[in-house]
C-alpha positions in Angstrom: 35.1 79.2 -43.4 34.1 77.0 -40.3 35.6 77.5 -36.7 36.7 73.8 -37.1 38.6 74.6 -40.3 42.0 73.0 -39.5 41.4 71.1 -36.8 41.9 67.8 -38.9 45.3 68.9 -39.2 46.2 69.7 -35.4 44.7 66.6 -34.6 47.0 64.5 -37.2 49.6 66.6 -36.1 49.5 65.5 -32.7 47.9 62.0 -32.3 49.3 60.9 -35.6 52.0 59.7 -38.2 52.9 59.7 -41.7 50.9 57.0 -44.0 51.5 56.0 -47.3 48.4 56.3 -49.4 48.3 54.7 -52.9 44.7 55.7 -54.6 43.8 53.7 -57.4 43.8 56.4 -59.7 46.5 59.5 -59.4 49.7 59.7 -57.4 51.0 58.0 -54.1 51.8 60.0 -51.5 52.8 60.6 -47.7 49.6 62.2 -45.4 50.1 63.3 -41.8 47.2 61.6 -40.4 45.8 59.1 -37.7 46.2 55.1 -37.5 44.1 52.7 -35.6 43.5 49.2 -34.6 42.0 49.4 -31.6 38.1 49.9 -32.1 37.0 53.3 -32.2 33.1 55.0 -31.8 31.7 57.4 -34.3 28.2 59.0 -35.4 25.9 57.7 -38.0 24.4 59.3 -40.5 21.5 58.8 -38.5 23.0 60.4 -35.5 23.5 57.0 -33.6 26.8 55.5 -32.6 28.6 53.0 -34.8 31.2 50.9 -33.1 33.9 50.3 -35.6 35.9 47.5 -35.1 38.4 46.9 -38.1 41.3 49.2 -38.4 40.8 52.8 -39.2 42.5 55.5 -41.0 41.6 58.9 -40.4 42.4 62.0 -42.9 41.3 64.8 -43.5 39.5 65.1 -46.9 41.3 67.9 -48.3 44.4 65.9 -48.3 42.7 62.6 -49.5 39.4 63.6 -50.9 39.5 60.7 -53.4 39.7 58.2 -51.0 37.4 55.5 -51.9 36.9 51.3 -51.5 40.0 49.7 -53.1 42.4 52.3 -52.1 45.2 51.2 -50.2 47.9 52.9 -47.4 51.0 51.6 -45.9 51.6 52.4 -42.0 55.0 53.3 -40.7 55.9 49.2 -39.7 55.3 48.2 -43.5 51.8 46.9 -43.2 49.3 47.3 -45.9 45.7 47.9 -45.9 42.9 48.1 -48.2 39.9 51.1 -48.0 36.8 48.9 -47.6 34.2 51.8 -46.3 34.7 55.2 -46.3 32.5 57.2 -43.5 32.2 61.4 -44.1 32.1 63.0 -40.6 29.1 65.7 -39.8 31.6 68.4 -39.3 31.6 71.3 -41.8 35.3 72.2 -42.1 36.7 71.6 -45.2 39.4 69.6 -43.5 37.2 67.6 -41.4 38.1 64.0 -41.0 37.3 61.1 -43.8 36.7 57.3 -41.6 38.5 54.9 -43.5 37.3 51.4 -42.5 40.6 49.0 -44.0 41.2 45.4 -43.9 45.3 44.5 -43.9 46.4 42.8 -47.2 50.1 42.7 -46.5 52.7 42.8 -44.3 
C-alpha cells in the first residue's frame, strides 16, 4: 500500500467525467476519469518532460489496466477516439494514472 493509493480516483472524481471505453478484447464499460484536448506536460521515462499535444485520457490502471493501442472511448458529446500510445506514470499506487495518447475517429 502507497500513500498515493487512491488518489487516481479523487482526482477523476473531481476534474473528470464518465467515458465510455470499448477495449478490443472484453467488455465496454463507463470509467470515471479525466478528458483532454488541450496539451498537457508529463515525465518521461527518462525523467524529462514530454509535451503531449494530441488528446488525452487519463485512468487509473486498476480500472482500465488493459488499455492498449487500438482501444477506443467515447466522451460525454459523442466523440470517439482511438488509444494510439499508452504512457505508465512513475507513481507507485496501484491506481496511479495510465496516459492515453488518442486520435478522434468519429464524431
Amino acid at each position: 500500500m502507497s500513500i498515493f493509493d487512491g488518489m487516481s480516483g479523487i482526482l477523476s472524481g473531481i476534474l473528470g467525467g464518465t467515458v465510455g471505453y470499448v477495449p478490443a478484447t472484453g467488455f465496454s464499460r463507463q470509467i470515471q476519469s479525466i478528458f483532454r484536448e488541450a496539451p498537457i506536460e508529463v515525465e518521461g521515462a527518462d525523467g524529462q518532460i514530454v509535451r503531449i499535444d494530441a488528446p488525452t485520457w487519463r485512468v487509473g490502471r486498476d480500472l482500465a489496466p488493459e488499455a492498449r493501442r487500438g482501444d477506443r472511448i467515447t466522451v460525454p458529446d459523442g466523440r470517439t477516439f482511438q488509444i494510439m500510445v499508452v504512457h505508465p506514470t512513475g507513481s507507485p499506487a496501484s491506481d496511479a494514472f495510465l496516459i492515453c495518447e488518442l486520435q478522434i475517429v468519429g464524431s
